[in-house]
N, C-alpha and C positions, 0 to 999 in steps of 0.2 A: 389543480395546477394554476402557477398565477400568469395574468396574461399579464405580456409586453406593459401596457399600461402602468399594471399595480407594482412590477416588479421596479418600473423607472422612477415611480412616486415612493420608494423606498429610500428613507437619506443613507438607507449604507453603500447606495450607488456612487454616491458623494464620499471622496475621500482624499488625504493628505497623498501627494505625489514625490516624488526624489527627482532633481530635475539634475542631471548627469553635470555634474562640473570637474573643472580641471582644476587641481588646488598650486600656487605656484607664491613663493617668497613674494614677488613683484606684483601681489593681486590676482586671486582667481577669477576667472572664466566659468561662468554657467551657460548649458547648450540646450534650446531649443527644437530639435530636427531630428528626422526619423520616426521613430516609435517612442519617442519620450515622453509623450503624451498619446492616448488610445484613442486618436481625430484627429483628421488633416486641419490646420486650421486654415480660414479664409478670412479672416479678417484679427485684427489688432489695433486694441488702442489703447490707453491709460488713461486713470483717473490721477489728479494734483492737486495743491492748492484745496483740497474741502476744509472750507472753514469749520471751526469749533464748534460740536454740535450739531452740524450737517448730517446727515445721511445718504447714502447711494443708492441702488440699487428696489427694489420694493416691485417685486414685479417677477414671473418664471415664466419660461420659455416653451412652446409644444416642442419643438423640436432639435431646438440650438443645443449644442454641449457649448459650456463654456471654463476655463480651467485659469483664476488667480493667481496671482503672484505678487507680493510684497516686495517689491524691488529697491524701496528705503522704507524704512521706519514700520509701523502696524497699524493692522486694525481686525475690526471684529466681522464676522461674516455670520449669519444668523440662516441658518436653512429650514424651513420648515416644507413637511409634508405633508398633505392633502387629506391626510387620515389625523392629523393634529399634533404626528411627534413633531420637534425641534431640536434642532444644536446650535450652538453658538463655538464656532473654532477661529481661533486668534493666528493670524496671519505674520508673522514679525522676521522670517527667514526668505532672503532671496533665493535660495536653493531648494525651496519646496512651493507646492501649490498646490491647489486646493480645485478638484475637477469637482463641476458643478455640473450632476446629468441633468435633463428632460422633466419639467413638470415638478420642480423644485422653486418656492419662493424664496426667493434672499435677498436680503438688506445689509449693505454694509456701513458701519457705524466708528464709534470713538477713534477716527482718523488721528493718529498722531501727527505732532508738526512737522514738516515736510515730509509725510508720507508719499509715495506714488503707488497704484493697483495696476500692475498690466493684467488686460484680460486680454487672451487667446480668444477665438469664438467662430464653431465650427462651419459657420455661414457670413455670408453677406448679411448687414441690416435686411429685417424684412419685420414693418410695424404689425405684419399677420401671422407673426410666430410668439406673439407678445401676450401676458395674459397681465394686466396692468389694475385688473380688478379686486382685491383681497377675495370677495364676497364670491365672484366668479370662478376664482381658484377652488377654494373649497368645495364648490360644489363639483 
């Protein structure tokens, strides 16, 4: 049986979401609230402006859930797991997101121009939920 641990360092905890929108002539409406996402979230911010070539993100969480969104333009999100698999899934639909469990490294990359990322993020900042290490992940 896998413990809690190996089963959260699994990237198929990590997956594409349907974020409930209303479709309407005059411009749709995407809804954030309730069970749309499987985390109360406590914090939100966004990423803008990443210059060409930048990267984001390089770093997983012990116990943050954190859930993406492409809300203009795309980019690449790079998950890797602690056992050495990886994916890279392309972000380009304001209507979907990308839940990122526990114990997951990722890196967001080839920002296009005028891309924005909202992340959702099941906690408050807290620099002791941060594993910032590559070297430290792994192990």
């Amino acid at each position: 049986m896998n413990t809690e641990n190996e089963i959260m360092s699994n990237l198929g905890a990590c997956k594409i979401l349907e974020i409930p929108t209303i479709m309407d002539p005059r411009g749709n409406l995407a809804v954030l609230e309730k069970d749309a996402i499987p985390f109360v979230f406590k914090r939100v911010y966004y990423l803008f402006d990443v210059p060409a070539g930048a990267y984001r993100g390089g770093h997983a969480h012990k116990v943050q859930y954190e859930f993406l969104v492409a809300v203009s333009g795309s980019f690449e999100v790079v998950l890797k797991a602690n056992d050495g698999t990886q994916k890279t899934i392309t972000l380009n639909n304001p209507n979907q997101g990308l839940l990122i469990a526990t114990n997951i490294w990722r890196e967001l990359k080839n920002f296009s121009s005028g891309s924005v990322c909202l992340v959702l993020s099941s906690d408050v900042f807290d620099e002791a939920d941060y594993i910032r290490d590559y070297e430290e992940f792994m192990k």
